[in-house]
C-alpha positions in Angstrom: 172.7 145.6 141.2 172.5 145.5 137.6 172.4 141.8 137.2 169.1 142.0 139.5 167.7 145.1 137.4 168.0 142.7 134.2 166.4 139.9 136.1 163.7 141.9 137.5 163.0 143.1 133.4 163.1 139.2 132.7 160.5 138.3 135.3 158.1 141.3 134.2 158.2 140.1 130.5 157.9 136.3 131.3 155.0 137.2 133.5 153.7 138.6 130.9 154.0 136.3 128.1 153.0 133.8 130.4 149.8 135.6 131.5 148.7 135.8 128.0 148.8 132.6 126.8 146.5 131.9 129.3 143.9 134.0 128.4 140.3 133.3 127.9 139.0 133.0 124.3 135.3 133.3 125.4 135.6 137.1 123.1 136.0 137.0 119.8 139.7 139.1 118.5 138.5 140.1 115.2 139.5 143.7 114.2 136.9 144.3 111.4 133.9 142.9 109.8 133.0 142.0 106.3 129.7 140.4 104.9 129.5 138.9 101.6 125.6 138.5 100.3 124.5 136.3 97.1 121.5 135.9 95.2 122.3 133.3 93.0 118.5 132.9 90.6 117.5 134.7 88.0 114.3 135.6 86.7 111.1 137.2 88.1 109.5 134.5 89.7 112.8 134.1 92.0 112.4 137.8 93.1 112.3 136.9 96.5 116.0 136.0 96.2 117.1 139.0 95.2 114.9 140.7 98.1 116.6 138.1 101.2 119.9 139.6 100.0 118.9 143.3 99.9 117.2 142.5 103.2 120.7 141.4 104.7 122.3 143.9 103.2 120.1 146.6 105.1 120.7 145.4 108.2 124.3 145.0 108.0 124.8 148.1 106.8 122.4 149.6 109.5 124.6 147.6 112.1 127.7 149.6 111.3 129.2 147.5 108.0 130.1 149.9 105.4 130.1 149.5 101.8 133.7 149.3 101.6 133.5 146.0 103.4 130.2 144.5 102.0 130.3 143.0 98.3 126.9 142.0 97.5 126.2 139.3 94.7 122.9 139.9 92.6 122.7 137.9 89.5 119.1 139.5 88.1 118.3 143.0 89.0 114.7 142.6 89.7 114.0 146.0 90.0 114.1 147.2 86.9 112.5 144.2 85.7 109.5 145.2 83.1 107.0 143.0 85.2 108.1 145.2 88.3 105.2 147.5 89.2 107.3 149.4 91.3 109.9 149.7 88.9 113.5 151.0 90.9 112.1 148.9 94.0 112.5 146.0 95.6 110.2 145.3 99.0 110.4 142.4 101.6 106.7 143.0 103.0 103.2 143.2 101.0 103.1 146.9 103.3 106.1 147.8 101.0 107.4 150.3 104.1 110.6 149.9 103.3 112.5 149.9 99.6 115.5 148.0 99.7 116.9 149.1 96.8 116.8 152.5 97.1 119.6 155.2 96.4 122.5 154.4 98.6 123.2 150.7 97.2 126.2 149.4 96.3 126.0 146.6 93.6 129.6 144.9 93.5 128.9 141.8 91.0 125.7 141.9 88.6 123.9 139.3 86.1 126.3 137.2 84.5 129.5 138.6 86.8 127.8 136.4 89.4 129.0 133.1 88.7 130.2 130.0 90.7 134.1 131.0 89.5 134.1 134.5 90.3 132.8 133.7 94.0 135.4 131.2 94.5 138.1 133.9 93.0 136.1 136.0 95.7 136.8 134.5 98.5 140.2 132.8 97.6 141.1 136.5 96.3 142.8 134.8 93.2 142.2 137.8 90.7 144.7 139.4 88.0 146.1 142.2 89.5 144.1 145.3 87.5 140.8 143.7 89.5 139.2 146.9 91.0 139.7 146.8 94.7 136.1 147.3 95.5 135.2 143.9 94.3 137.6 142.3 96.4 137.5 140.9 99.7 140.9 142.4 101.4 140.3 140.2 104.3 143.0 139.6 106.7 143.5 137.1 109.8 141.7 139.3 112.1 138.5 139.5 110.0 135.2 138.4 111.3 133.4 137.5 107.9 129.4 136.9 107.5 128.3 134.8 104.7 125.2 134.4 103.6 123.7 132.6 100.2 120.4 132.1 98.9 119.0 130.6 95.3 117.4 127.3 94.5 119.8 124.1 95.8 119.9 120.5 96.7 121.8 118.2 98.4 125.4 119.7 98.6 125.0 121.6 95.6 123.7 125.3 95.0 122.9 126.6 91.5 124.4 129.6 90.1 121.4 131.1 87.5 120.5 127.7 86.7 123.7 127.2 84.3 125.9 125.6 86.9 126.3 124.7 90.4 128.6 125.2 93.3 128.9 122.3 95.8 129.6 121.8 99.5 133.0 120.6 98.6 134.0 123.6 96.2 132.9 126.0 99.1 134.9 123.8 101.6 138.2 124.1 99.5 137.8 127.8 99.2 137.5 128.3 102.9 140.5 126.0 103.2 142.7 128.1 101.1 141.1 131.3 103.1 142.6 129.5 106.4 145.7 128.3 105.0 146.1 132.2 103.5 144.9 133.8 107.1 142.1 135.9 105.1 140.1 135.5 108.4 139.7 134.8 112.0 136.0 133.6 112.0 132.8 132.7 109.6 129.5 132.9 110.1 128.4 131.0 107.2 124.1 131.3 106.6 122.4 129.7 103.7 118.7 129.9 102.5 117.7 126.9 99.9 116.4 123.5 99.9 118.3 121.2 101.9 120.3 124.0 102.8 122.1 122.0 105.9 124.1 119.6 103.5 125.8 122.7 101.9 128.3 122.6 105.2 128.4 119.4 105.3 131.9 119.0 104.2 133.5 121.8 105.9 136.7 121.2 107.5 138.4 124.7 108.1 138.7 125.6 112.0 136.4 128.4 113.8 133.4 128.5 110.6 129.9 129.0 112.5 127.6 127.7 109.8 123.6 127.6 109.8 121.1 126.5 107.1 117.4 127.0 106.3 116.3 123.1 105.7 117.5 119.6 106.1 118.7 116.6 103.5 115.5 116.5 101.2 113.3 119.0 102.9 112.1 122.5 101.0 112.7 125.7 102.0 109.4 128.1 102.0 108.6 131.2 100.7 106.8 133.3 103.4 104.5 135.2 101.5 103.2 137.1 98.4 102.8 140.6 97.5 99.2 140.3 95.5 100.3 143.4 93.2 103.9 142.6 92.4 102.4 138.8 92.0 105.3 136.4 93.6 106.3 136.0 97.1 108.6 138.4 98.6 111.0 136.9 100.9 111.5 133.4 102.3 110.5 132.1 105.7 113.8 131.5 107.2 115.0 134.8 105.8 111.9 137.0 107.4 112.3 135.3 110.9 116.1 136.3 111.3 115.6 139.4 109.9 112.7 139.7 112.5 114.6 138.8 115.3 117.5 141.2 113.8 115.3 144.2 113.9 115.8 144.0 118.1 119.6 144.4 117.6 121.1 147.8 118.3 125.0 148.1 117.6 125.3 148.5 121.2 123.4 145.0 122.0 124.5 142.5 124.0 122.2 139.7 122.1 124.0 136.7 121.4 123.9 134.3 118.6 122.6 131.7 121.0 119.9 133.8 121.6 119.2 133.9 117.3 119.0 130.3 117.1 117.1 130.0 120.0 114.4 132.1 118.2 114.3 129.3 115.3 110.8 126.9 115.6 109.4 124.9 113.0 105.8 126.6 113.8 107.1 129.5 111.7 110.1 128.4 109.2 108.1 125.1 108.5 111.5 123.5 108.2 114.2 121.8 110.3 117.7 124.6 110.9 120.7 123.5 111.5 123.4 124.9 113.3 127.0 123.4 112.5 129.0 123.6 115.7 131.8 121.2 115.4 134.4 123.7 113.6 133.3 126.3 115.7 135.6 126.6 119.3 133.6 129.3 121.6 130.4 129.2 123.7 127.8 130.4 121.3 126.3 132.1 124.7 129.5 134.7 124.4 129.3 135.3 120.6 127.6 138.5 120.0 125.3 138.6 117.3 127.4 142.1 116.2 130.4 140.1 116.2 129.2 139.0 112.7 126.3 141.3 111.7 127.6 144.4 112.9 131.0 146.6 112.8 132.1 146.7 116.3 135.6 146.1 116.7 138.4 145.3 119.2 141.6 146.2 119.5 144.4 143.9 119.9 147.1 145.6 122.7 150.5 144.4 122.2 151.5 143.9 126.0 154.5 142.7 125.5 156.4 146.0 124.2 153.8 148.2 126.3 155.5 146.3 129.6 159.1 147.3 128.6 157.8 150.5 127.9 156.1 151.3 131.0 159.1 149.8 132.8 161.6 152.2 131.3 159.3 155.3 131.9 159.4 154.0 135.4 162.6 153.7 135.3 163.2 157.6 134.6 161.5 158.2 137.3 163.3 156.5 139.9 166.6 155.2 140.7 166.0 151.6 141.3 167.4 150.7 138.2 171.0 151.2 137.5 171.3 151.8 134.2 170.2 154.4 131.6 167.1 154.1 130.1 167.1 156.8 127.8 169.8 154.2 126.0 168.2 151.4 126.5 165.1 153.0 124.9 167.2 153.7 122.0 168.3 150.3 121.8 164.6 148.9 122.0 163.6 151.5 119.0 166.4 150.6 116.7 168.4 147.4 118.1 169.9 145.7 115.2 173.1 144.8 115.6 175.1 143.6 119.2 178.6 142.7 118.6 178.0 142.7 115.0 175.4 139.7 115.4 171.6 140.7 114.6 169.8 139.5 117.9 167.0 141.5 117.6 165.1 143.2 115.2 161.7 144.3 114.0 160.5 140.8 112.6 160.6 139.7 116.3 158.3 142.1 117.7 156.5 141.6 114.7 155.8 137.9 115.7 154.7 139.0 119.5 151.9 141.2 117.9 150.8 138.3 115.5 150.8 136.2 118.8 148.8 138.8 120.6 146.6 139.1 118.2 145.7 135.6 117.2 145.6 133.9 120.5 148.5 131.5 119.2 149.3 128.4 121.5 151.3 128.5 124.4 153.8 126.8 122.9 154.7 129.2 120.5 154.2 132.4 122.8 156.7 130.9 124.9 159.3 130.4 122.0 158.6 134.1 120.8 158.9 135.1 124.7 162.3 132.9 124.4 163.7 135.1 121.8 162.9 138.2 122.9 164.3 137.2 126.5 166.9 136.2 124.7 168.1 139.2 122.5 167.3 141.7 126.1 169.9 139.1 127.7 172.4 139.1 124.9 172.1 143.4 125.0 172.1 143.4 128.5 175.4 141.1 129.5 176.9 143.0 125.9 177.2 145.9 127.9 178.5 145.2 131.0 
């Protein structure tokens, strides 16, 4: 009887294992959300940089994103610029119904802080260790991270203030290192600037969703001027996402097929691109919130949950032979079985990183392996 009642545990857990590495991947398994927004120009004429940023940054922030997750790169400050009529403000429309500057924003890198070094350190989070923890991105392998740049650029290259320049390659390498360091679990990576679409051109880091304003040598637009401030306001691509953005509720069930769809040349007088190839689910089950908004999964370990459930079932029956209430002590502190360390915490660590990540079958069924194997060596220990 009790050699059944161990088999019967092994089939439940193997079932289990099994079932899960069979799963779908159609929804994403992020856990949180960050956004990091960058203006790279300076001076007045370029205010509508500054204002596409401010703009994203509204609507993240409106979508659920806090602060605490959104470091915003402005490197001029626009509003308080002399020529500024509205001085403290910063609009996106010549109505001026909405200040994007405000009270309640959070500045994280400003003028010369934003340079092509520090956004690199950014993202790879190489800092000295007294950086402030604000102006960090504490990412982890469950993050779902937006990106989204704007400035003056050509092809492959972006400028940083018009003192240097960061190329498709540099921004490659840093997502690289962001893979090989698991400091996330997707990237939506946007870009507004002249021949915008060669600037992901030489991605090569796995599940990066990437979309750009313009093709190889064709302009980016401004969309229109406010007659009293004297410069345009916001750029084309910019004002059509964030019009189509303005429909999404953190509730909605939009997808980012349905953004892109949105795109036409009628209105963004340029050619988007959409760069697919790194990217591995339908963009029909991506939800636009998965990126622009805060709404989170949670990853359920069901591995431990199924020997849990089978020893509260256990306690309340009698088709197991054997006590549970010591086998639940076991599964809460097993460390050592005739002196040998079989099974301890690092294992169960690696079935929640294999839950969580969607890892391939082969390795859930060498994690599954141990585990089966440790509850076998307990199991036959005490007999």
């Amino acid at each position: 009887m009790k050699l059944l009642s161990i088999w019967h545990l092994i089939l439940v857990l193997t079932i289990s294992i099994f079932t899960q590495g069979n799963e779908q991947t159609d929804e994403s398994r992020h856990t949180n959300n960050w956004a990091v927004l960058v203006s790279t120009s300076r001076f007045w004429f370029n205010y509508r940089h500054m204002a596409n940023v401010l703009s994203m940054y509204r609507t993240v922030k409106r979508l659920g994103i806090p602060d605490s997750q959104i470091i915003l790169m402005l490197s001029d400050d626009v509003a308080c610029n002399p020529r500024n009529l509205f001085q403290g403000s910063v609009f996106n429309n010549a109505d001026r119904g909405i200040d994007l500057y405000g009270d309640s924003i959070e500045v994280d890198y400003r003028g010369y802080e934003v340079t092509v070094e520090n956004f690199i350190r950014l993202l790879t989070d190489r800092w000295e260790p007294d950086h402030p923890r604000s102006k960090r991105l504490l990412t982890d392998e469950n993050s779902n991270i937006f990106i989204y740049m704007t400035g003056h650029g050509g092809n492959e290259f972006l400028k940083f203030q018009d003192a240097e320049e960061i190329s498709s390659w540099d921004i490659a390498d840093a997502f690289e290192q962001m893979h090989e360091k698991k400091r996330y679990n997707e990237i939506l990576f946007m870009i507004d600037t002249c021949q915008a679409n060669t600037m992901y051109s030489k991605f090569y880091s796995p599940n990066i969703l990437s979309v750009g304003s313009s093709e190889l040598d064709e302009s980016s637009y401004s969309h229109h001027s406010d007659v009293e401030i004297g410069v345009a306001v916001i750029d084309r691509f910019t004002y059509y996402n964030l019009e189509y953005l303005e429909k999404v509720e953190r509730n909605s069930t939009l997808t980012m097929k349905d953004l892109f769809d949105s795109y036409n040349f009628d209105d963004i007088h340029s050619n988007t691109g959409i760069g697919l190839d790194l990217f591995k689910r339908d963009l029909n089950d991506v939800l636009i919130t998965d990126f622009f908004g805060n709404i989170q999964s949670f990853v359920d370990d069901e591995v431990e949950n199924d020997i849990l459930e089978l020893l509260n079932y256990n306690k309340e029956s009698d088709i197991l032979d054997f006590n549970s209430s010591e086998i639940e002590n076991e599964y809460k502190n097993i460390s050592l079985i005739n002196n040998e360390k079989v099974f301890d915490d690092n294992i169960l660590n690696l079935v929640k990183i294999s839950n969580s990540n969607q890892k391939n079958n082969l390795f859930k069924q060498i994690i599954g392996g141990l585990v089966l194997l440790g509850l076998s060596v307990f199991f036959f220990s005490k007999q």
